[in-house]
PDB file with SEQRES, HELIX, SHEET and CRYST1 records, atoms N, CA, C and O in Angstrom:
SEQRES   1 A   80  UNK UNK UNK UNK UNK UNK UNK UNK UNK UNK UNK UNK UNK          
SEQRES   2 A   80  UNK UNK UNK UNK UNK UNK UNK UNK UNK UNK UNK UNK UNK          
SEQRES   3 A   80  UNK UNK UNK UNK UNK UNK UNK UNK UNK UNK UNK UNK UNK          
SEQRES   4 A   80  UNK UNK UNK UNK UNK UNK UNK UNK UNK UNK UNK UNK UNK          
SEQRES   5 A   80  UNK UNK UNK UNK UNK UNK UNK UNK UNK UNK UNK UNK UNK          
SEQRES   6 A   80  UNK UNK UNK UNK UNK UNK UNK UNK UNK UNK UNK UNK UNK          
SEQRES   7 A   80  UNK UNK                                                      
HELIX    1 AA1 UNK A    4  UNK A   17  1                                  14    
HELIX    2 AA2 UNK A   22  UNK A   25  1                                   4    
HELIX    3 AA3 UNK A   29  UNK A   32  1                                   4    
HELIX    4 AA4 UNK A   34  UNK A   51  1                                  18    
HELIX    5 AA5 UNK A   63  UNK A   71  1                                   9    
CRYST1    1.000    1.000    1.000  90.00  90.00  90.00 P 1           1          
ATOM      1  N   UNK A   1       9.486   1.164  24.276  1.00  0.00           N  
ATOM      2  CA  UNK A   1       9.924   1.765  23.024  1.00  0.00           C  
ATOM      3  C   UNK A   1      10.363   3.200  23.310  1.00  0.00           C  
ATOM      4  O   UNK A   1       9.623   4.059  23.788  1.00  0.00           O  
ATOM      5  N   UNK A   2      11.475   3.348  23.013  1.00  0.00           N  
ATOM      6  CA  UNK A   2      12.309   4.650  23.042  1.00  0.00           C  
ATOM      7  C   UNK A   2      11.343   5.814  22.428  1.00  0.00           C  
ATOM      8  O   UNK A   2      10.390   5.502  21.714  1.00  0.00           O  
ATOM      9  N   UNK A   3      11.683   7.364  22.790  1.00  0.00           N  
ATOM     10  CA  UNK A   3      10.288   8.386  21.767  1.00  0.00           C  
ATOM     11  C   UNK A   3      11.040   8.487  20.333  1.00  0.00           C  
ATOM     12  O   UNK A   3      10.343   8.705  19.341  1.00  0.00           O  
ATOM     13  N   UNK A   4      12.443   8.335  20.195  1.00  0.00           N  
ATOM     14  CA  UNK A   4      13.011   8.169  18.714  1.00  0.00           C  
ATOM     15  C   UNK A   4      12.065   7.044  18.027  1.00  0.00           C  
ATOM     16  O   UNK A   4      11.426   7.426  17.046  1.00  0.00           O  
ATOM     17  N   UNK A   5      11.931   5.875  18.387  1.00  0.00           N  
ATOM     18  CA  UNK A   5      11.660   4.908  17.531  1.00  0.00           C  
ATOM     19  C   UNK A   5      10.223   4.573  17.913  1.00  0.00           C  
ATOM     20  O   UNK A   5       9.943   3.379  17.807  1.00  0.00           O  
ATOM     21  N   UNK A   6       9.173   5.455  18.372  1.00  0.00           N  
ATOM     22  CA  UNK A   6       7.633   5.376  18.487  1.00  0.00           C  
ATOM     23  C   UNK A   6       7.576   6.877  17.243  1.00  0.00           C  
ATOM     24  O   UNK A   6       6.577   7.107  16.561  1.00  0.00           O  
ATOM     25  N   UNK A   7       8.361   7.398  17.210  1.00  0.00           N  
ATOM     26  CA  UNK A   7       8.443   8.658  16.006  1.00  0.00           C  
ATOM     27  C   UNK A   7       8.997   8.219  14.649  1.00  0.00           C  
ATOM     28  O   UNK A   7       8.466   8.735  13.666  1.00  0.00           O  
ATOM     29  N   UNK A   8       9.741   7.558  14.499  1.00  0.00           N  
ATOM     30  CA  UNK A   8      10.104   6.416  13.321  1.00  0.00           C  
ATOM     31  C   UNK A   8       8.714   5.472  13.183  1.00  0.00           C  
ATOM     32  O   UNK A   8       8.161   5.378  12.087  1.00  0.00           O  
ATOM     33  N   UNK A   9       8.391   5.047  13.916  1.00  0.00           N  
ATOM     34  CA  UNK A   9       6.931   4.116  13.406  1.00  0.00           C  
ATOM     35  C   UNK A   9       5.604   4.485  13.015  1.00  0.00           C  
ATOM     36  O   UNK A   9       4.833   3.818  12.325  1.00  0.00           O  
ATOM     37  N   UNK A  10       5.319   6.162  13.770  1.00  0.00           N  
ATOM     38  CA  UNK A  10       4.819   7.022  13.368  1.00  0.00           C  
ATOM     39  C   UNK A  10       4.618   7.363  12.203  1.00  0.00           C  
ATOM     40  O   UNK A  10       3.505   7.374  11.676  1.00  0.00           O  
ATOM     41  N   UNK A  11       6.266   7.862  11.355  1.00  0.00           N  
ATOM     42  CA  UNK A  11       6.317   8.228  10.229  1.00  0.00           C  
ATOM     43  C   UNK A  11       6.622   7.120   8.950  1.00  0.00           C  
ATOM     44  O   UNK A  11       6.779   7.364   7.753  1.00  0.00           O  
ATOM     45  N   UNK A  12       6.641   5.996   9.574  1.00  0.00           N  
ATOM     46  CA  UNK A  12       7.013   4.288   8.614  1.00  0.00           C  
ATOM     47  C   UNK A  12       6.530   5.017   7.245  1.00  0.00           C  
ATOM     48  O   UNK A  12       7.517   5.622   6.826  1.00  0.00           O  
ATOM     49  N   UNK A  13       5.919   5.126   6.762  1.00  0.00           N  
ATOM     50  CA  UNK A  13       4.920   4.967   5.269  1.00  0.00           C  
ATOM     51  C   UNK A  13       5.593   6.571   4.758  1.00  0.00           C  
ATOM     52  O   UNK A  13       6.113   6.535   3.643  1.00  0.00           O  
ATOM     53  N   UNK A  14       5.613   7.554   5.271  1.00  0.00           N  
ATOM     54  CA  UNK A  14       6.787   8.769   4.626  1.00  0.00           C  
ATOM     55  C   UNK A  14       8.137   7.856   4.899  1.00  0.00           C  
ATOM     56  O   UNK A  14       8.674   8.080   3.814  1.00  0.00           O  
ATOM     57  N   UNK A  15       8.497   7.517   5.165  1.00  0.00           N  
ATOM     58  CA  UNK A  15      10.125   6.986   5.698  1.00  0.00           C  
ATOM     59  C   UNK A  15       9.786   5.813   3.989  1.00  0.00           C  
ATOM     60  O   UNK A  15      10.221   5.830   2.838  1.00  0.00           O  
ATOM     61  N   UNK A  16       9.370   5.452   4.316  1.00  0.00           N  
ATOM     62  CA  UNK A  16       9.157   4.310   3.098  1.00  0.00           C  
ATOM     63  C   UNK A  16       8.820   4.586   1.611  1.00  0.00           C  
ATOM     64  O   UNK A  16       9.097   3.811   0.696  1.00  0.00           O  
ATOM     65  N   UNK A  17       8.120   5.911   1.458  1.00  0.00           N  
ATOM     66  CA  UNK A  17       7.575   6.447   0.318  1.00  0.00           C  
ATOM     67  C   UNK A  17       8.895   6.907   0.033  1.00  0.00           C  
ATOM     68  O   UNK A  17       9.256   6.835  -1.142  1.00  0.00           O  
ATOM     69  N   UNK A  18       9.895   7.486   1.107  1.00  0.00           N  
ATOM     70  CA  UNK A  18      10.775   8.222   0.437  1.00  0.00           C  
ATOM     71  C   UNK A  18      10.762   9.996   1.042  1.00  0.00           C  
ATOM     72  O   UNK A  18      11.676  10.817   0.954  1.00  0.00           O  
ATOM     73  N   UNK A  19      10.139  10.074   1.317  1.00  0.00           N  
ATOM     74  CA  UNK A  19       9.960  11.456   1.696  1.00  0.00           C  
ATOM     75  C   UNK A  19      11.176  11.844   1.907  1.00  0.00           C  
ATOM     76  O   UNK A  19      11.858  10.972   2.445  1.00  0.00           O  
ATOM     77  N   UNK A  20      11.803  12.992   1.652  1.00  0.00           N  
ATOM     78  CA  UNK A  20      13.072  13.403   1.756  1.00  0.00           C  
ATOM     79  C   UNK A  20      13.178  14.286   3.373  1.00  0.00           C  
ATOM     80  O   UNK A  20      14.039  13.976   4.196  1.00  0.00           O  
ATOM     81  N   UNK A  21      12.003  15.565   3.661  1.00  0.00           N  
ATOM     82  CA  UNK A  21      12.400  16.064   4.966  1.00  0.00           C  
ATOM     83  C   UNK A  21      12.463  14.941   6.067  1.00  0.00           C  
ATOM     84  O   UNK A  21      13.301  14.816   6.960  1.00  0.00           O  
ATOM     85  N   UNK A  22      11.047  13.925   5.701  1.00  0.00           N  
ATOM     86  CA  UNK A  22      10.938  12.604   6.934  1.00  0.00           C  
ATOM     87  C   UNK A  22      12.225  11.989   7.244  1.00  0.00           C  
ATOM     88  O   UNK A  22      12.663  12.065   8.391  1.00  0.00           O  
ATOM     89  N   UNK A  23      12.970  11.291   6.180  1.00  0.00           N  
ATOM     90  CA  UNK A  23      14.164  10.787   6.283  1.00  0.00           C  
ATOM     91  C   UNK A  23      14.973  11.532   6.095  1.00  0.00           C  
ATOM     92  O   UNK A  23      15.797  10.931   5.407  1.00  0.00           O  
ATOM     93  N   UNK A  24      15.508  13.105   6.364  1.00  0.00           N  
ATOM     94  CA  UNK A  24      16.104  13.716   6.949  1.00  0.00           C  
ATOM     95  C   UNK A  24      16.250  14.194   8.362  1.00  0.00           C  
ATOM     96  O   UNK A  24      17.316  14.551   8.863  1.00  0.00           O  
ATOM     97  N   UNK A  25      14.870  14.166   9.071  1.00  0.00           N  
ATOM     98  CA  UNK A  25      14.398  14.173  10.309  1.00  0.00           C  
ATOM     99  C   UNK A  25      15.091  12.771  11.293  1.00  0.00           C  
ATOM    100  O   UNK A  25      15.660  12.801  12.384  1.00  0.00           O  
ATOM    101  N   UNK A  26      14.773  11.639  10.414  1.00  0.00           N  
ATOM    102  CA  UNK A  26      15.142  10.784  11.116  1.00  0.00           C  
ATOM    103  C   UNK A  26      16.714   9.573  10.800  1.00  0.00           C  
ATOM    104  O   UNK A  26      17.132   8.518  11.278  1.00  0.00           O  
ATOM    105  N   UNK A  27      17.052  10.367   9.922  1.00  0.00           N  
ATOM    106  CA  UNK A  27      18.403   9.789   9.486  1.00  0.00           C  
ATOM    107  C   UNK A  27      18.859   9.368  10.518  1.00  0.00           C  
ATOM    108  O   UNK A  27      18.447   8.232  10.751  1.00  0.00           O  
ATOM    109  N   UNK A  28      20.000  10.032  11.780  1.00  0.00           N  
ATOM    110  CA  UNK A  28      20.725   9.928  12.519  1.00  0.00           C  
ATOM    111  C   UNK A  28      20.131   8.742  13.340  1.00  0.00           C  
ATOM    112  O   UNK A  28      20.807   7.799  13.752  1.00  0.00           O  
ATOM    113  N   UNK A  29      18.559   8.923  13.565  1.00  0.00           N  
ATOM    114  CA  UNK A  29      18.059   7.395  14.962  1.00  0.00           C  
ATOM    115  C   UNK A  29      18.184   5.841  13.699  1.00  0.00           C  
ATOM    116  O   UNK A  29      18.202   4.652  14.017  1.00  0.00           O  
ATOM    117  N   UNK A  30      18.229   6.261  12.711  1.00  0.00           N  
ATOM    118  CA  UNK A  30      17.827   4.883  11.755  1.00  0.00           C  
ATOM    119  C   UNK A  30      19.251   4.799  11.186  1.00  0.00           C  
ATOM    120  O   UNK A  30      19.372   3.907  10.346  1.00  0.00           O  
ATOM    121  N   UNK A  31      20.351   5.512  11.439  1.00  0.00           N  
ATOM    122  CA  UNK A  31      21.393   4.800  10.949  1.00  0.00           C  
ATOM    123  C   UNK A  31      22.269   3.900  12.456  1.00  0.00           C  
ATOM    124  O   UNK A  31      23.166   3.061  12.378  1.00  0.00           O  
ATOM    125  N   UNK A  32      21.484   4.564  13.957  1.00  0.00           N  
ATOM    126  CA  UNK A  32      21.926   3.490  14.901  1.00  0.00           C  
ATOM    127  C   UNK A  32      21.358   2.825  15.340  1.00  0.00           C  
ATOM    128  O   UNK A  32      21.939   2.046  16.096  1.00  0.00           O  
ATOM    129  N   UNK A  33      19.466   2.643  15.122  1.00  0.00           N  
ATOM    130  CA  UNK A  33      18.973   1.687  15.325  1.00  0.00           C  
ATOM    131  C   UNK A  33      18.704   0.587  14.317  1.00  0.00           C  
ATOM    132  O   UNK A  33      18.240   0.715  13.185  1.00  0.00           O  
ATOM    133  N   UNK A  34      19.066  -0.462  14.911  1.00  0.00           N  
ATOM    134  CA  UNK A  34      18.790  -1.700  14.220  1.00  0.00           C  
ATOM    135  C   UNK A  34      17.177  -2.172  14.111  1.00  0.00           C  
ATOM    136  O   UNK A  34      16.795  -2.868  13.170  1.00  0.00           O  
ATOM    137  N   UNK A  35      16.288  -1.722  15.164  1.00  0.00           N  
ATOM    138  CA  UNK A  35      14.915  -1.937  15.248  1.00  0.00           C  
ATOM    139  C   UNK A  35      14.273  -1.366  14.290  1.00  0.00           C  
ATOM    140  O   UNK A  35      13.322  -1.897  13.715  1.00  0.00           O  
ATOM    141  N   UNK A  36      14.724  -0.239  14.026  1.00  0.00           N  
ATOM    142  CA  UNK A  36      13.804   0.882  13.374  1.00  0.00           C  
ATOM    143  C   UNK A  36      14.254   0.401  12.101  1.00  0.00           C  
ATOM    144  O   UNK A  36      13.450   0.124  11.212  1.00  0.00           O  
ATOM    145  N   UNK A  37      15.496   0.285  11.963  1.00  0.00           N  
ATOM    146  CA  UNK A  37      16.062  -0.285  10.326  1.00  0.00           C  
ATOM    147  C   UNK A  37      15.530  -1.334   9.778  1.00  0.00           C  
ATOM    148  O   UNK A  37      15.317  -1.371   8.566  1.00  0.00           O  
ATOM    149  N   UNK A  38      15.237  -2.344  10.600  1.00  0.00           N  
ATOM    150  CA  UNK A  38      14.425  -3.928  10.343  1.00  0.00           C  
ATOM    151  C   UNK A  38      12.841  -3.367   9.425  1.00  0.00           C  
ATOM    152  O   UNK A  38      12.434  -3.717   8.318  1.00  0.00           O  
ATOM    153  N   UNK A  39      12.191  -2.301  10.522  1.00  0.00           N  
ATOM    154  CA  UNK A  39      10.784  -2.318  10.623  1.00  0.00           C  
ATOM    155  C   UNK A  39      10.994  -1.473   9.342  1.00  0.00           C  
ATOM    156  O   UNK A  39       9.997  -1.236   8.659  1.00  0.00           O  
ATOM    157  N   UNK A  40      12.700  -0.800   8.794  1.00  0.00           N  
ATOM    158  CA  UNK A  40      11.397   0.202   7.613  1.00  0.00           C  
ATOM    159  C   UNK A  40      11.833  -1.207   6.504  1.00  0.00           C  
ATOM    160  O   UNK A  40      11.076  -1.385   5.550  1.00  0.00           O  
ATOM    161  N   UNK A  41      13.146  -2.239   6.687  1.00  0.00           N  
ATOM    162  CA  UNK A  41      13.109  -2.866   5.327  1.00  0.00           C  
ATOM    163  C   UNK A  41      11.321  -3.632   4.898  1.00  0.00           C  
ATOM    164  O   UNK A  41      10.494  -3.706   3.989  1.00  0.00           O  
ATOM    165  N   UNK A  42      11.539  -3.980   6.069  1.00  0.00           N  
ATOM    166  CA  UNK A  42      10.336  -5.450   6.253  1.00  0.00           C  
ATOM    167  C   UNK A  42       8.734  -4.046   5.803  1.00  0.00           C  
ATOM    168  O   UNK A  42       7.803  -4.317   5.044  1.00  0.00           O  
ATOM    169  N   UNK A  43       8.875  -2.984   6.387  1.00  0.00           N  
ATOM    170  CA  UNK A  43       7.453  -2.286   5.649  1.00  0.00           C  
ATOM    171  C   UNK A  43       7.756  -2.118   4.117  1.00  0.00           C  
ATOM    172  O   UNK A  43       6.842  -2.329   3.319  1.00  0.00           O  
ATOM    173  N   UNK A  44       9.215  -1.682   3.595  1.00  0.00           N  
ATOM    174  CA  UNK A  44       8.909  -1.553   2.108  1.00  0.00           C  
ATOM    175  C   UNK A  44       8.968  -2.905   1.190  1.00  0.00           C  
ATOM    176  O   UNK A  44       8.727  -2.898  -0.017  1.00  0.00           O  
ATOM    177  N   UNK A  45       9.300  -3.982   1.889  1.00  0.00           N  
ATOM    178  CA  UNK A  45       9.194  -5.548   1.324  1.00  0.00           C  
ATOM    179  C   UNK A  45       7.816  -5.748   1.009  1.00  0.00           C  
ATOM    180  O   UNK A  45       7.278  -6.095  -0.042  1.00  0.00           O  
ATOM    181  N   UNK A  46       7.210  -5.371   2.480  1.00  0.00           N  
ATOM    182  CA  UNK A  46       6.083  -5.310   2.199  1.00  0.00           C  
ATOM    183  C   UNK A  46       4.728  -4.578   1.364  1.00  0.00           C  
ATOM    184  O   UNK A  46       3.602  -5.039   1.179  1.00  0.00           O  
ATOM    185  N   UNK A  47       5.265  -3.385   0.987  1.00  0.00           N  
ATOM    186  CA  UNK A  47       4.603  -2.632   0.117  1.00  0.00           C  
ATOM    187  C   UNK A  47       5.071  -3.074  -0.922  1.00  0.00           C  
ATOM    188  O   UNK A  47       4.227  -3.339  -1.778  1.00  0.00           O  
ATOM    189  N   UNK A  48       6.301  -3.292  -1.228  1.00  0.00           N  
ATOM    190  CA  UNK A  48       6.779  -3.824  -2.868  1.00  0.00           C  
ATOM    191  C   UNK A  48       5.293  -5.244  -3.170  1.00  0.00           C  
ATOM    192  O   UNK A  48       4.634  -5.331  -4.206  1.00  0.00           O  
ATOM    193  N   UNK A  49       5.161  -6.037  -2.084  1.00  0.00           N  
ATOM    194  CA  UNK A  49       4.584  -6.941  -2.339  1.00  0.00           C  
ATOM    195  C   UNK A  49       2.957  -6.834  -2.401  1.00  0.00           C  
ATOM    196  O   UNK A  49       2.178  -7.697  -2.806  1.00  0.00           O  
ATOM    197  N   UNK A  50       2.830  -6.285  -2.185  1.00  0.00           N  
ATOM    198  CA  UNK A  50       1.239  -5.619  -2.036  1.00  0.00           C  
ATOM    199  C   UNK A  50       0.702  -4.793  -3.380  1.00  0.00           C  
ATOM    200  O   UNK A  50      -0.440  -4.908  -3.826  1.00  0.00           O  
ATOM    201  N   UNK A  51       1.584  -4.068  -3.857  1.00  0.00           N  
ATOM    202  CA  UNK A  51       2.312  -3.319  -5.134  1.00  0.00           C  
ATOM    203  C   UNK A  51       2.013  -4.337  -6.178  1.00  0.00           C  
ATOM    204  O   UNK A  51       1.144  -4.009  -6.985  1.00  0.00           O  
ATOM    205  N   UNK A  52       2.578  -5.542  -6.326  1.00  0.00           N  
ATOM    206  CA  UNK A  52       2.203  -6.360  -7.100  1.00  0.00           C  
ATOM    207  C   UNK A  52       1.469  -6.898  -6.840  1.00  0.00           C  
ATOM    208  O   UNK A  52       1.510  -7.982  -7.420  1.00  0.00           O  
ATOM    209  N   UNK A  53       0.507  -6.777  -6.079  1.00  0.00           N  
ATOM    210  CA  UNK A  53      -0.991  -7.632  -5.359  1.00  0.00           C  
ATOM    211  C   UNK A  53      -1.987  -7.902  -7.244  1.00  0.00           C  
ATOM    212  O   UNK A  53      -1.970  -7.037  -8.119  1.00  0.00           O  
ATOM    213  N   UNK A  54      -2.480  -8.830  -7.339  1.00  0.00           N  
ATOM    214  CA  UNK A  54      -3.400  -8.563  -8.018  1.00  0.00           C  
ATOM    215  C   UNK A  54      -2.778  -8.915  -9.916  1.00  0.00           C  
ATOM    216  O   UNK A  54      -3.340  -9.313 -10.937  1.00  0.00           O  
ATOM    217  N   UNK A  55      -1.383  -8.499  -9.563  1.00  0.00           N  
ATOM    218  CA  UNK A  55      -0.368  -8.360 -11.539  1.00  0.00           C  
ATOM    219  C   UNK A  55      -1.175  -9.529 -12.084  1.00  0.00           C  
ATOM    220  O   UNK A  55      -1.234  -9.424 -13.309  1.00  0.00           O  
ATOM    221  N   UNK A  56      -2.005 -10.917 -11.507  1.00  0.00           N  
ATOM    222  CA  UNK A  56      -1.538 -11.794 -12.430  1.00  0.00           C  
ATOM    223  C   UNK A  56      -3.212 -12.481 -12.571  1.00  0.00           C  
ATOM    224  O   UNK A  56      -3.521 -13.602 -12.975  1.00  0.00           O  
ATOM    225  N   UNK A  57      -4.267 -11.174 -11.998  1.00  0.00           N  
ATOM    226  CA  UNK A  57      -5.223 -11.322 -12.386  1.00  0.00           C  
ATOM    227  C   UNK A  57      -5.741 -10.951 -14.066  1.00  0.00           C  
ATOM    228  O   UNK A  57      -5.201 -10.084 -14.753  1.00  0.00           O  
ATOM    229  N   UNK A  58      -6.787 -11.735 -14.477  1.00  0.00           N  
ATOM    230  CA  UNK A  58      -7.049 -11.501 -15.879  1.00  0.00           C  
ATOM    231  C   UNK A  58      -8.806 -11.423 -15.612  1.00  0.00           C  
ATOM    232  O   UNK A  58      -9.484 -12.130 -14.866  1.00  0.00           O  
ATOM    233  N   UNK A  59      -9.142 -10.546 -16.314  1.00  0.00           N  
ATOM    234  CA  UNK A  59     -10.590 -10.041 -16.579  1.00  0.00           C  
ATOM    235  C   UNK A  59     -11.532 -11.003 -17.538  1.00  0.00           C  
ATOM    236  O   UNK A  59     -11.112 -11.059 -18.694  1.00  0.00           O  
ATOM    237  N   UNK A  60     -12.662 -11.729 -17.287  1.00  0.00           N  
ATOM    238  CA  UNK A  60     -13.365 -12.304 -18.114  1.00  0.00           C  
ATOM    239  C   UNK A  60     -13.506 -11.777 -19.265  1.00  0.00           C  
ATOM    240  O   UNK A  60     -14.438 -10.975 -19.215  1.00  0.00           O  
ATOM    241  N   UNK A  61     -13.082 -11.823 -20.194  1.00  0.00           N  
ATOM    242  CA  UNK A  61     -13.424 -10.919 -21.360  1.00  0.00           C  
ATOM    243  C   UNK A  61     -13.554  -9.075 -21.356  1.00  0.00           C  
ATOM    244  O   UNK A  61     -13.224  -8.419 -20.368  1.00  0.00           O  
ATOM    245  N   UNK A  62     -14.039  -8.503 -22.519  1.00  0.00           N  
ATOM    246  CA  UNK A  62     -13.823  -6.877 -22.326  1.00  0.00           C  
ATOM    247  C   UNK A  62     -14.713  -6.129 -21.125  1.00  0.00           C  
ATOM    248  O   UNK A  62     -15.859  -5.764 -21.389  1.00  0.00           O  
ATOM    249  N   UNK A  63     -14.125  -5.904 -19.746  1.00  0.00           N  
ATOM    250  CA  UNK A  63     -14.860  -5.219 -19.066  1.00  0.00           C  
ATOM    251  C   UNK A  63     -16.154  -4.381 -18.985  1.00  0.00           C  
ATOM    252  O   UNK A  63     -17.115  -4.312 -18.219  1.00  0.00           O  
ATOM    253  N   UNK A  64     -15.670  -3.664 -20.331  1.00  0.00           N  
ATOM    254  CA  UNK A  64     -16.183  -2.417 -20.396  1.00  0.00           C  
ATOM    255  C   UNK A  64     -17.431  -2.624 -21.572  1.00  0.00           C  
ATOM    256  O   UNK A  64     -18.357  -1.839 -21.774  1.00  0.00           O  
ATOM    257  N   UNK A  65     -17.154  -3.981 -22.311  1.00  0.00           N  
ATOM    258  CA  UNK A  65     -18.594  -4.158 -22.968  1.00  0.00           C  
ATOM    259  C   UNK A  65     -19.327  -5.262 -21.993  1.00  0.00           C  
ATOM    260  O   UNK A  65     -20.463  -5.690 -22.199  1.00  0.00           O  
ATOM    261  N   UNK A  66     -18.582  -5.602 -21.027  1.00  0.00           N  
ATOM    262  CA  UNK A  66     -19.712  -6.355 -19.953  1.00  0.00           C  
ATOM    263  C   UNK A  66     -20.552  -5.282 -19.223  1.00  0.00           C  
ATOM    264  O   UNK A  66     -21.759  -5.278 -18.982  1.00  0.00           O  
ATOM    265  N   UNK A  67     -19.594  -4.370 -18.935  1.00  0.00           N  
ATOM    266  CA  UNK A  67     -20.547  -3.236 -17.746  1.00  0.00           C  
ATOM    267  C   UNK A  67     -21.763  -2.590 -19.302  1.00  0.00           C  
ATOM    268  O   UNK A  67     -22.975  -2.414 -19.176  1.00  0.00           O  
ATOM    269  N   UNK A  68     -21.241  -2.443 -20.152  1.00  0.00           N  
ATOM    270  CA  UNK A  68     -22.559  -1.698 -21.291  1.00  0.00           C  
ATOM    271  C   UNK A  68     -23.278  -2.343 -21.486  1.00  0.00           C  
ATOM    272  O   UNK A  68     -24.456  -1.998 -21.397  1.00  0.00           O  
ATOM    273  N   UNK A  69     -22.867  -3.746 -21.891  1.00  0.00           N  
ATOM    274  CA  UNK A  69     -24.339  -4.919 -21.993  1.00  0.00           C  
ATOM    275  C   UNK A  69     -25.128  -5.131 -20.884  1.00  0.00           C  
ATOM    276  O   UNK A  69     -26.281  -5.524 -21.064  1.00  0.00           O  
ATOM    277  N   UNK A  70     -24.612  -4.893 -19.497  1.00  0.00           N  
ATOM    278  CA  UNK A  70     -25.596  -4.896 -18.164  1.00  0.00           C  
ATOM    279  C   UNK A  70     -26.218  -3.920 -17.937  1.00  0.00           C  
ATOM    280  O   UNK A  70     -27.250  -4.183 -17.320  1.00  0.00           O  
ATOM    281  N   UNK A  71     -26.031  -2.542 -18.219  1.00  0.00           N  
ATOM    282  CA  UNK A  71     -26.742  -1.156 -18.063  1.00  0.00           C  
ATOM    283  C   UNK A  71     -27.740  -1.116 -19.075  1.00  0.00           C  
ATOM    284  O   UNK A  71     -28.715  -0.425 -18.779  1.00  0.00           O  
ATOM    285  N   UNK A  72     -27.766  -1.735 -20.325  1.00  0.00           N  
ATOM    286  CA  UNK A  72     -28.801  -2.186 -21.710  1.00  0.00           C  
ATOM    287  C   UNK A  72     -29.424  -3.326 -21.480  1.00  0.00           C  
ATOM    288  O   UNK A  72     -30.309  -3.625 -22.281  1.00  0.00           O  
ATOM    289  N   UNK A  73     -29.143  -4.242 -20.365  1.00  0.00           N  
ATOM    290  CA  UNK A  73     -30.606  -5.237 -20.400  1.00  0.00           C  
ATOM    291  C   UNK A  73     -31.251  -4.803 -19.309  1.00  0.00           C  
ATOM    292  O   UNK A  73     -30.747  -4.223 -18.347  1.00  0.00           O  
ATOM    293  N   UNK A  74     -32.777  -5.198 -19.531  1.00  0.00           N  
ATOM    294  CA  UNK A  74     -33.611  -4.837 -18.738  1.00  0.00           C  
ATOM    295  C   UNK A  74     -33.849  -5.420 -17.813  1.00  0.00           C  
ATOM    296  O   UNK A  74     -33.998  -6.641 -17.763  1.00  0.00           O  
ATOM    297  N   UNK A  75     -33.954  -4.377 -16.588  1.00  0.00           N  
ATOM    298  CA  UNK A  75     -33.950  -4.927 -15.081  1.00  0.00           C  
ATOM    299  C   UNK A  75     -34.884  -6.549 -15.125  1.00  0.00           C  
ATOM    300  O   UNK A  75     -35.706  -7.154 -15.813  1.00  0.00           O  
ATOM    301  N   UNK A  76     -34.038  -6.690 -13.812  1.00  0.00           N  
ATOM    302  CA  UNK A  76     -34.242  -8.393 -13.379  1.00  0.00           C  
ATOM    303  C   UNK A  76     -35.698  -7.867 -12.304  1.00  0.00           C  
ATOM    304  O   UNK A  76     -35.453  -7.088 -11.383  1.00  0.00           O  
ATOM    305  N   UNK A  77     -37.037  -8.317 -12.504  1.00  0.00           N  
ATOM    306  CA  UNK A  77     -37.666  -8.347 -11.370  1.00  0.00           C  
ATOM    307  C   UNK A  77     -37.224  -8.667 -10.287  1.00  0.00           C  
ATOM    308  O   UNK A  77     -36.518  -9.663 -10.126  1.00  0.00           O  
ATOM    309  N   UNK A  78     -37.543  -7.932  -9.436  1.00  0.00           N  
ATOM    310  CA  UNK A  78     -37.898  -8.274  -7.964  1.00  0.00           C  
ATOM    311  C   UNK A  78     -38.720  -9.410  -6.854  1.00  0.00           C  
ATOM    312  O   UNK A  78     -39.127  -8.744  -5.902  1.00  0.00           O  
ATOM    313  N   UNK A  79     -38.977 -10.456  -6.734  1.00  0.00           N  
ATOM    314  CA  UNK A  79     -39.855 -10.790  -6.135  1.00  0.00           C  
ATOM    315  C   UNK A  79     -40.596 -10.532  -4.759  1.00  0.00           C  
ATOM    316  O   UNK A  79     -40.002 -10.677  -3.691  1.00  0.00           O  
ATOM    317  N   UNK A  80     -41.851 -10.164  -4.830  1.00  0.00           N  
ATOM    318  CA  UNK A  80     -42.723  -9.495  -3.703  1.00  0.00           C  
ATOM    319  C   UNK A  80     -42.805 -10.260  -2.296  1.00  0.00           C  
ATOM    320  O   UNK A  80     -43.470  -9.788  -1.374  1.00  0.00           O  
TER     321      UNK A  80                                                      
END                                                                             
């Protein structure tokens, strides 16, 4: 691996967030490498998808009167 594109993989997650100095730093190696270009689509595919990790979970009923009704009953013994 070239030190351009071990410095592109370095910075993947600023390059991907968007960071403006990062991807000013590395504009010129990522508009002629094809490696480095692959690795940032396929990392922000992958954050897009991770991003929606979870959208299509649903909560047993109201959270927040489950956690109050458990802090108001009285402890569960222990057995010795």
């Amino acid at each position: 691996m070239r030190d351009a594109c071990r410095l592109v993989m370095e910075d993947l997650a600023a390059i991907v967030d968007g960071d403006a100095a990062t991807l000013a730093r590395h504009a010129d190696h990522l508009a002629g490498c094809d490696d480095c270009r692959d690795a940032r689509h396929e990392a922000s595919r992958i954050g897009a998808l991770i991003g929606r990790a979870g959208d299509d979970h649903a909560a047993l009923g109201d959270p927040e009167a489950r956690l109050l009704a458990a802090l108001d009953a009285p402890p569960v013994p222990t057995p010795v």
